[in-house]
Chimera marker file (.cmm) of the C-alpha trace (Angstrom):
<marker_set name="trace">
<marker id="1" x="19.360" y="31.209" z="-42.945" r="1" g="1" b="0" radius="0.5"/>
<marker id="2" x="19.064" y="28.277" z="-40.445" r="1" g="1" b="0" radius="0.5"/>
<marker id="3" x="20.378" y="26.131" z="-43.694" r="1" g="1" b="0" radius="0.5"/>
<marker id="4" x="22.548" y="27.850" z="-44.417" r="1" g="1" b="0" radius="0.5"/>
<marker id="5" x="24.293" y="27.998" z="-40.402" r="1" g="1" b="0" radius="0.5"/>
<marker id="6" x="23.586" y="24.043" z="-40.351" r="1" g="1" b="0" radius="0.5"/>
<marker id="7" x="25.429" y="23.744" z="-43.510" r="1" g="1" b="0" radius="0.5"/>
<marker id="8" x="28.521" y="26.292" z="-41.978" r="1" g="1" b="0" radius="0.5"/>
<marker id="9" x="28.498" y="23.407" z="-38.936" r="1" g="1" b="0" radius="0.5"/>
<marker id="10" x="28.318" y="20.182" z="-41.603" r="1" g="1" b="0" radius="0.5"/>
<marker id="11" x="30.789" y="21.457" z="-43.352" r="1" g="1" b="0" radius="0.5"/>
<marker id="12" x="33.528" y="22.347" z="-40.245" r="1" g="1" b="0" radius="0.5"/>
<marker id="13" x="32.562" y="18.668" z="-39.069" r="1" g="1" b="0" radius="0.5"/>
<marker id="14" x="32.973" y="16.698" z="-42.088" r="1" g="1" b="0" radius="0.5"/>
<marker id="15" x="36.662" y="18.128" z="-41.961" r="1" g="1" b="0" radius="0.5"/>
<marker id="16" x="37.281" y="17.358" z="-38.683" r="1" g="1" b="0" radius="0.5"/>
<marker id="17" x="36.162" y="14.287" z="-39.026" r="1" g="1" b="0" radius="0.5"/>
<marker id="18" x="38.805" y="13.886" z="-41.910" r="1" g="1" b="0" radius="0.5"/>
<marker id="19" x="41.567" y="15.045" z="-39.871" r="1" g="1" b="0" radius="0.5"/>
<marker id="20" x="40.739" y="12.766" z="-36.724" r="1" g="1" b="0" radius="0.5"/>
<marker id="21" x="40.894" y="9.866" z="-39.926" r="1" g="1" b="0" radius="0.5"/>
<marker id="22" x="43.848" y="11.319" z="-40.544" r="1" g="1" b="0" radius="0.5"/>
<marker id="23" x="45.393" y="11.707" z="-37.543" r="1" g="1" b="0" radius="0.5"/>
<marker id="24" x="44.447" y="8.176" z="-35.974" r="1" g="1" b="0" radius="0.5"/>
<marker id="25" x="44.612" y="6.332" z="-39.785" r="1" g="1" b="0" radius="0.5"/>
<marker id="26" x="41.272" y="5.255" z="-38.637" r="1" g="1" b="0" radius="0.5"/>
<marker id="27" x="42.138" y="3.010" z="-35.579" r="1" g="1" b="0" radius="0.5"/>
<marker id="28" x="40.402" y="3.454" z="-32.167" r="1" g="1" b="0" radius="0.5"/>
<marker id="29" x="41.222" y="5.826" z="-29.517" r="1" g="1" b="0" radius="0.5"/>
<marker id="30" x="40.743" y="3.841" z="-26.522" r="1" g="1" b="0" radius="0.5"/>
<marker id="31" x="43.156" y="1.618" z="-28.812" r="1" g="1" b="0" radius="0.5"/>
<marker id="32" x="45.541" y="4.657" z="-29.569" r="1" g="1" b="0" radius="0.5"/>
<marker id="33" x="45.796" y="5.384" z="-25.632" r="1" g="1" b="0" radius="0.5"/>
<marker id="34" x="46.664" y="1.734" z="-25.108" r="1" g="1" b="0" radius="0.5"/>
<marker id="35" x="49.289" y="1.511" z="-27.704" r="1" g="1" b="0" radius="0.5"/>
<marker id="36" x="50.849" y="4.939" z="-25.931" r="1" g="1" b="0" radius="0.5"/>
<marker id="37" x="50.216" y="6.638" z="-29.390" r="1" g="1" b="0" radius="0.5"/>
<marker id="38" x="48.379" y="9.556" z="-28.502" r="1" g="1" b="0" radius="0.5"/>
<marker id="39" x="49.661" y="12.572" z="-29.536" r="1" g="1" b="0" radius="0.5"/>
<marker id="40" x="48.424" y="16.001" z="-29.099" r="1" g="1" b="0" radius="0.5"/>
<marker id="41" x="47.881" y="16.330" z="-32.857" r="1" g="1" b="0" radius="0.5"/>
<marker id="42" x="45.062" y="13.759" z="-31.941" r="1" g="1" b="0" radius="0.5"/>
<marker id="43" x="43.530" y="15.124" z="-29.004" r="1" g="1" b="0" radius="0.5"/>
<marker id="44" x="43.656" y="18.483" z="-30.774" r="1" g="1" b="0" radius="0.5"/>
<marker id="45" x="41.669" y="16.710" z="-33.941" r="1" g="1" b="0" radius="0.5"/>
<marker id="46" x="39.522" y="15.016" z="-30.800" r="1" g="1" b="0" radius="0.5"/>
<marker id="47" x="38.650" y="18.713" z="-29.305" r="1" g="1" b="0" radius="0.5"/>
<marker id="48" x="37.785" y="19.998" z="-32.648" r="1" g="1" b="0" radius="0.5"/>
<marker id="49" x="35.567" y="17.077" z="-33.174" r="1" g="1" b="0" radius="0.5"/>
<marker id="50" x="33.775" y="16.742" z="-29.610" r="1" g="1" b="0" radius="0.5"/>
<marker id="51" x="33.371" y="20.693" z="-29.852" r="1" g="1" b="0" radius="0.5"/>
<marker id="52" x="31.517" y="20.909" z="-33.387" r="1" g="1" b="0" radius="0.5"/>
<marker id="53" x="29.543" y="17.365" z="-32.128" r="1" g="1" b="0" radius="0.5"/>
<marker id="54" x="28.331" y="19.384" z="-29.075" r="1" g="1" b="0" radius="0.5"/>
<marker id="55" x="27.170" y="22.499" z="-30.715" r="1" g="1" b="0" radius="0.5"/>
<marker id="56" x="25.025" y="20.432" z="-33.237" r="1" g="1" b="0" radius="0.5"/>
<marker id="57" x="23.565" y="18.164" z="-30.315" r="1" g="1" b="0" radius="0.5"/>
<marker id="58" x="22.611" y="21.864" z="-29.096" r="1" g="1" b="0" radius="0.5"/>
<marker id="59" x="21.682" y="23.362" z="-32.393" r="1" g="1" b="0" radius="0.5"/>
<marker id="60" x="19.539" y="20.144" z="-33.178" r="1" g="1" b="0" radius="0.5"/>
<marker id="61" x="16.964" y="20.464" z="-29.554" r="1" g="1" b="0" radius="0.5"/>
<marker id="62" x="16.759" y="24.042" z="-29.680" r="1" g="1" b="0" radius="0.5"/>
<marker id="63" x="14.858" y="27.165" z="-31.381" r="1" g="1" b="0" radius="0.5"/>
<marker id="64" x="17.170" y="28.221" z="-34.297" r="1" g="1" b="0" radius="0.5"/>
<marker id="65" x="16.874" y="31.765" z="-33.287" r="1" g="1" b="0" radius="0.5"/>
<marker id="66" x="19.354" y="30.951" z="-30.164" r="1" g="1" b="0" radius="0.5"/>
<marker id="67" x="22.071" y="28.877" z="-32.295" r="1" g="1" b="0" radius="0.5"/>
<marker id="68" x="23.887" y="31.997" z="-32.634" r="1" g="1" b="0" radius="0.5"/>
<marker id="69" x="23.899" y="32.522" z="-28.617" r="1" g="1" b="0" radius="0.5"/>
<marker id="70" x="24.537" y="28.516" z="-27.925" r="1" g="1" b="0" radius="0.5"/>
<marker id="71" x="27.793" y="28.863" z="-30.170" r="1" g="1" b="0" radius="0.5"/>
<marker id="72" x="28.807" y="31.819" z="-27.840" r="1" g="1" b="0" radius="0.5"/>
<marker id="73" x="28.014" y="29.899" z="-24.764" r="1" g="1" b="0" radius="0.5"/>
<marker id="74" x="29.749" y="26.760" z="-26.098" r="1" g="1" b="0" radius="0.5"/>
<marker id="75" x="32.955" y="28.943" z="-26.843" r="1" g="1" b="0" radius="0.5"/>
<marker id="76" x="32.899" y="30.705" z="-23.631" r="1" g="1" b="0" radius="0.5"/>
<marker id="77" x="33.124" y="27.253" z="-21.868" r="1" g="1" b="0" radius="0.5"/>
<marker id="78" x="35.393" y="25.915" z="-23.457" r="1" g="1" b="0" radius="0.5"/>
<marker id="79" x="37.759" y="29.105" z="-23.467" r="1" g="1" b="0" radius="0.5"/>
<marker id="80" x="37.078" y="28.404" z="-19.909" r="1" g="1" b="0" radius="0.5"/>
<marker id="81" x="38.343" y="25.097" z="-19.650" r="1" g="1" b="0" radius="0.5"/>
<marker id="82" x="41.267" y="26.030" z="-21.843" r="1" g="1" b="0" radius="0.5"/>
<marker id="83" x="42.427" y="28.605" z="-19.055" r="1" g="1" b="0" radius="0.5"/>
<marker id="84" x="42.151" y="26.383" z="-16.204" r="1" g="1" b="0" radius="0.5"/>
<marker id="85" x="44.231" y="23.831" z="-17.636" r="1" g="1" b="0" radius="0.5"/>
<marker id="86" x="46.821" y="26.600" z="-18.907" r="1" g="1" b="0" radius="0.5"/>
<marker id="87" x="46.987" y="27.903" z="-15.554" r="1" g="1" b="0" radius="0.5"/>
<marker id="88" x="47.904" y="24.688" z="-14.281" r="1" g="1" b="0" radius="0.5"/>
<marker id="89" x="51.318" y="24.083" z="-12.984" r="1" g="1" b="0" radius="0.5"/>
<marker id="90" x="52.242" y="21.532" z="-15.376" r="1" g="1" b="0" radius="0.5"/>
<marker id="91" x="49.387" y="21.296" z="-17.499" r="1" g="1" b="0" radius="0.5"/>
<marker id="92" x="48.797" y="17.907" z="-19.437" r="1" g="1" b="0" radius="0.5"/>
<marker id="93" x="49.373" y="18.381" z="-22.969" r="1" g="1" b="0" radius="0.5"/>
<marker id="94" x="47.030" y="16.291" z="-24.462" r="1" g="1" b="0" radius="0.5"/>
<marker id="95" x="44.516" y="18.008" z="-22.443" r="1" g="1" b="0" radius="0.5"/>
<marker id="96" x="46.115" y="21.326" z="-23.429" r="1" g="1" b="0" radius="0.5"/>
<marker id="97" x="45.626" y="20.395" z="-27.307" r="1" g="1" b="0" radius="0.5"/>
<marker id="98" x="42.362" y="18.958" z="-27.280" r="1" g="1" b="0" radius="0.5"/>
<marker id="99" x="40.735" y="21.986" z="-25.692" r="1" g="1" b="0" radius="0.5"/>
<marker id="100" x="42.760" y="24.039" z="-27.904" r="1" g="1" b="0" radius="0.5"/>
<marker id="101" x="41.235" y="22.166" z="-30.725" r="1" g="1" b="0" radius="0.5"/>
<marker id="102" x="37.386" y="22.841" z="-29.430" r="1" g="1" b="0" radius="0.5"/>
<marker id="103" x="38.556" y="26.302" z="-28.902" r="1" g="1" b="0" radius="0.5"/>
<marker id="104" x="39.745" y="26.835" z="-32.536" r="1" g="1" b="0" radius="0.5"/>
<marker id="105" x="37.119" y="25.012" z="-34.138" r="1" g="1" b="0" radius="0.5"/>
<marker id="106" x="34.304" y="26.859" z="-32.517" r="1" g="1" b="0" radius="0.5"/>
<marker id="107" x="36.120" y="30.357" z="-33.416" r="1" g="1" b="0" radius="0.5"/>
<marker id="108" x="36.464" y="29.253" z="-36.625" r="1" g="1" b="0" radius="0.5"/>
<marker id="109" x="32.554" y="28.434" z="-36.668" r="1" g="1" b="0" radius="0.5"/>
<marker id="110" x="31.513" y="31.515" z="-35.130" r="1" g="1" b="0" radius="0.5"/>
<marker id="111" x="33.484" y="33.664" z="-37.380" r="1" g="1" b="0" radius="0.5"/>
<marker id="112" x="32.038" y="31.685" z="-40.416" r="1" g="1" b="0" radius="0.5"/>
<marker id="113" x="28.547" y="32.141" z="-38.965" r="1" g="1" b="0" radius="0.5"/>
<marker id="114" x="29.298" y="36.180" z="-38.484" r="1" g="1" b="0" radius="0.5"/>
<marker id="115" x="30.193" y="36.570" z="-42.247" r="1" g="1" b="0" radius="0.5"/>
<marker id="116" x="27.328" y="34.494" z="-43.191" r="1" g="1" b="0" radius="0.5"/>
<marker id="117" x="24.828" y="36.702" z="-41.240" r="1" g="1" b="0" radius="0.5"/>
<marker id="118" x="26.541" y="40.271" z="-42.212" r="1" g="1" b="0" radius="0.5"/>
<marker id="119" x="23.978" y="42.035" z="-44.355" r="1" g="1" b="0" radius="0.5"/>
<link id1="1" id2="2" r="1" g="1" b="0" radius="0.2"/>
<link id1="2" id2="3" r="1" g="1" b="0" radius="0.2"/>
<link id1="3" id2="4" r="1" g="1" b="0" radius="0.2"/>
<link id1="4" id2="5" r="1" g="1" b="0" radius="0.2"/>
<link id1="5" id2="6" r="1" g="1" b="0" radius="0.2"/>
<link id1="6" id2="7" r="1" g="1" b="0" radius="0.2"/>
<link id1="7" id2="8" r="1" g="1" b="0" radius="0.2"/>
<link id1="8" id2="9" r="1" g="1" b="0" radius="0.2"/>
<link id1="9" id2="10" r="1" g="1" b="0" radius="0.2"/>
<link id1="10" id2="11" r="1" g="1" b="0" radius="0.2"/>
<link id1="11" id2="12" r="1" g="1" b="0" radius="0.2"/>
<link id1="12" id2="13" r="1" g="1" b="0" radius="0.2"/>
<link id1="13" id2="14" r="1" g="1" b="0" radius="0.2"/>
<link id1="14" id2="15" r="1" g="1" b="0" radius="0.2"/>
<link id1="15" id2="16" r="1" g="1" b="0" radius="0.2"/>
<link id1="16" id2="17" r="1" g="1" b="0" radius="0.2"/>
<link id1="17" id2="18" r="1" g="1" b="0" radius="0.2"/>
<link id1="18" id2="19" r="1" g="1" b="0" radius="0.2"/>
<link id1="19" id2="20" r="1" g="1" b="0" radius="0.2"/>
<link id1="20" id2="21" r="1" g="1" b="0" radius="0.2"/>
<link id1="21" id2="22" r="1" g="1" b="0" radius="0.2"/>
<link id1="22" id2="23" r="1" g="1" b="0" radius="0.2"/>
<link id1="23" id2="24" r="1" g="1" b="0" radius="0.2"/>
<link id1="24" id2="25" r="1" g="1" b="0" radius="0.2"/>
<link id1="25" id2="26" r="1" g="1" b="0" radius="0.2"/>
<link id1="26" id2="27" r="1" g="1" b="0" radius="0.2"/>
<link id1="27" id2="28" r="1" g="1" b="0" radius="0.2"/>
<link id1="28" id2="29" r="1" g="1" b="0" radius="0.2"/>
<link id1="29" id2="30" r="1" g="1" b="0" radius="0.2"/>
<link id1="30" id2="31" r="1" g="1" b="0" radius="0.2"/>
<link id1="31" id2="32" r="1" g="1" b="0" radius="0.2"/>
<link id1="32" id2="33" r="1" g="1" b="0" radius="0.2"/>
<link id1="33" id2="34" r="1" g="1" b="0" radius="0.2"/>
<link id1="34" id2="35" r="1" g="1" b="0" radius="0.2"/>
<link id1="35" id2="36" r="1" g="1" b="0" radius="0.2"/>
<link id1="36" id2="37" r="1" g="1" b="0" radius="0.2"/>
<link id1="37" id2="38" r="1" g="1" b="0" radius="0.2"/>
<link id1="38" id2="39" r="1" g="1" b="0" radius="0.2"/>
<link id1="39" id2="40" r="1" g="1" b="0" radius="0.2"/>
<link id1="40" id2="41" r="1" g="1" b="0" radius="0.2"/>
<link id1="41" id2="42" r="1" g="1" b="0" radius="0.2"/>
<link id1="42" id2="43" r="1" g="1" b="0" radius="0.2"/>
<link id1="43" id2="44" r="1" g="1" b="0" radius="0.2"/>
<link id1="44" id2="45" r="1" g="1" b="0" radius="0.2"/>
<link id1="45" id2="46" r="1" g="1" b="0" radius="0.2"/>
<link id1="46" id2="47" r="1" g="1" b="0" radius="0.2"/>
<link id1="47" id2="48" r="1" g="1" b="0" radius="0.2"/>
<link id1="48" id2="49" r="1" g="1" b="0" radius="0.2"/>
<link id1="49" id2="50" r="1" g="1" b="0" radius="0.2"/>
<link id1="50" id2="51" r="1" g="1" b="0" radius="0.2"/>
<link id1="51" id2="52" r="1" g="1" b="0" radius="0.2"/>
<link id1="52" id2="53" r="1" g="1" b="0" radius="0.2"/>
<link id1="53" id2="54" r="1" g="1" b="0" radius="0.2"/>
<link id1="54" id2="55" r="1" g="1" b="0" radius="0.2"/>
<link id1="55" id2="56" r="1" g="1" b="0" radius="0.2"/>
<link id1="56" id2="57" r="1" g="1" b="0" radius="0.2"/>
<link id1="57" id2="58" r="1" g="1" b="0" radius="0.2"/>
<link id1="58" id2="59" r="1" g="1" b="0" radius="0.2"/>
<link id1="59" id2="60" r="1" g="1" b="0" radius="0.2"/>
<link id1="60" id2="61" r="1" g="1" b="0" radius="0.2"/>
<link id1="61" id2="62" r="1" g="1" b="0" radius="0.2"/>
<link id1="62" id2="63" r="1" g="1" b="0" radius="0.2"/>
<link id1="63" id2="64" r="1" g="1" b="0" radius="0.2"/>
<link id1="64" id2="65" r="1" g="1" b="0" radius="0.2"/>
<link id1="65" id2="66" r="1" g="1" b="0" radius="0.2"/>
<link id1="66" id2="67" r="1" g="1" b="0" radius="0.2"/>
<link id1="67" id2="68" r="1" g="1" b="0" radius="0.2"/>
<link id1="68" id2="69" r="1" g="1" b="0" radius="0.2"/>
<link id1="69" id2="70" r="1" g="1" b="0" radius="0.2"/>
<link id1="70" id2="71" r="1" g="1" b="0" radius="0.2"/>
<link id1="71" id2="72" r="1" g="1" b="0" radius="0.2"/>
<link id1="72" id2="73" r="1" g="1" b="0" radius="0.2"/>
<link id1="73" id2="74" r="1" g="1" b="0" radius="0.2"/>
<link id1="74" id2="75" r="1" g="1" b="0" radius="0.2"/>
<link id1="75" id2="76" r="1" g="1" b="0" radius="0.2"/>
<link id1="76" id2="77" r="1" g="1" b="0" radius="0.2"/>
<link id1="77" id2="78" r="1" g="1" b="0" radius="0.2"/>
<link id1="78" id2="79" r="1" g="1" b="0" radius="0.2"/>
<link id1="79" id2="80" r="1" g="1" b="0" radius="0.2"/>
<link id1="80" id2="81" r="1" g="1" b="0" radius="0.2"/>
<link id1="81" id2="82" r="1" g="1" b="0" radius="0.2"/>
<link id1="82" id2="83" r="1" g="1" b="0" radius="0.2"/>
<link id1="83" id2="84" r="1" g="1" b="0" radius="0.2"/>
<link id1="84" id2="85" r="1" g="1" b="0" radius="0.2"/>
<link id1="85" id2="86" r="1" g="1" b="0" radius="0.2"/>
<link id1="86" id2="87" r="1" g="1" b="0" radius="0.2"/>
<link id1="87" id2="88" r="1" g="1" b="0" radius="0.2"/>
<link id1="88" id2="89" r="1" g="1" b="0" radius="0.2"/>
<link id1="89" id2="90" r="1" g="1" b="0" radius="0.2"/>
<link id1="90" id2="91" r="1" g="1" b="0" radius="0.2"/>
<link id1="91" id2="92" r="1" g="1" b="0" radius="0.2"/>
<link id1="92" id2="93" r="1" g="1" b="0" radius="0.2"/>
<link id1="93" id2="94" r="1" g="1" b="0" radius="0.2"/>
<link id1="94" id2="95" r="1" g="1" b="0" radius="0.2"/>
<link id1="95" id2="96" r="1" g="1" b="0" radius="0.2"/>
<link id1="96" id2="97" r="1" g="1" b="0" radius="0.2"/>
<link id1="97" id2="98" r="1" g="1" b="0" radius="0.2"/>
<link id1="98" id2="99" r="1" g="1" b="0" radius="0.2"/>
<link id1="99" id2="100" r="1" g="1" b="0" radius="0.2"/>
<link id1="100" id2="101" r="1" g="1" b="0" radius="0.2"/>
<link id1="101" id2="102" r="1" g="1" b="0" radius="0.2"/>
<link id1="102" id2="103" r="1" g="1" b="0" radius="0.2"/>
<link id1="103" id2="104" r="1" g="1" b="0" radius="0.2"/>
<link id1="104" id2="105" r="1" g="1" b="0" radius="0.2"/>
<link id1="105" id2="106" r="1" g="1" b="0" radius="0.2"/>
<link id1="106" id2="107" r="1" g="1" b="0" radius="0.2"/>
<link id1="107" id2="108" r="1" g="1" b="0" radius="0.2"/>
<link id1="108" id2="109" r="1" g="1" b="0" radius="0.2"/>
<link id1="109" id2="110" r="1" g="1" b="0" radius="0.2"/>
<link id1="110" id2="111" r="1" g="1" b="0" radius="0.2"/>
<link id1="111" id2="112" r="1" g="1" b="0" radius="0.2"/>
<link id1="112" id2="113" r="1" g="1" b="0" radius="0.2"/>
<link id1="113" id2="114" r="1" g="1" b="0" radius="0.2"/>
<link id1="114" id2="115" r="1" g="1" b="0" radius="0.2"/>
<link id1="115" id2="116" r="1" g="1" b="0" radius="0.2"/>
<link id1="116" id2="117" r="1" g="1" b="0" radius="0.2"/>
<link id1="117" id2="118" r="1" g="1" b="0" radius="0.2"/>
<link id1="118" id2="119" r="1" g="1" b="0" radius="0.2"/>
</marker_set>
């Protein structure tokens, strides 16, 4: 099963690897930022990206019989951070998108992992 939940995670970042590509046609971010280019389609490809990247830095040190319960804890914060930039004012929009990104990304991963684990 561990595989098998790797593989789930491989396979999420692999395509949101191809949509940063996408989104940035391969140029540099610190270059995008420069160049006033950044959009929130990019920092919402960025989110989904830095999201999936954390969860495998987790899954990778730890006891596969937690991954289930980092993903969870790895949502919850960034749900988190998602509502305290929402409830901002004027929230930043970039900021807005890329944590909607993580946020997506990681629901779509832990839905993924619950079918994969249903009896």
């Amino acid at each position: 099963m561990t595989a098998s939940l790797m593989a789930l995670l491989e396979q999420q970042l692999a395509a949101a690897e191809q949509a940063v590509m996408a989104s940035t046609g391969g140029a540099a971010w610190c270059q995008l930022q420069r160049d006033g280019r950044v959009t929130g389609g990019v920092k919402y490809d960025e989110g989904r990206l830095a999201a999936l990247m954390a969860v495998r830095r987790h899954w990778r040190d730890s006891d596969p019989a937690t991954w289930v319960q980092l993903l969870v804890a790895e949502l919850n914060q960034w749900q988190q951070a998602l509502a305290a930039i929402q409830a901002q004012p004027k929230p930043a929009m970039p900021w807005l998108a890329y944590r909607q990104g993580g946020v997506d990304a990681l629901t779509a991963l832990h839905e993924a992992v619950a079918a994969s684990v249903v009896p």
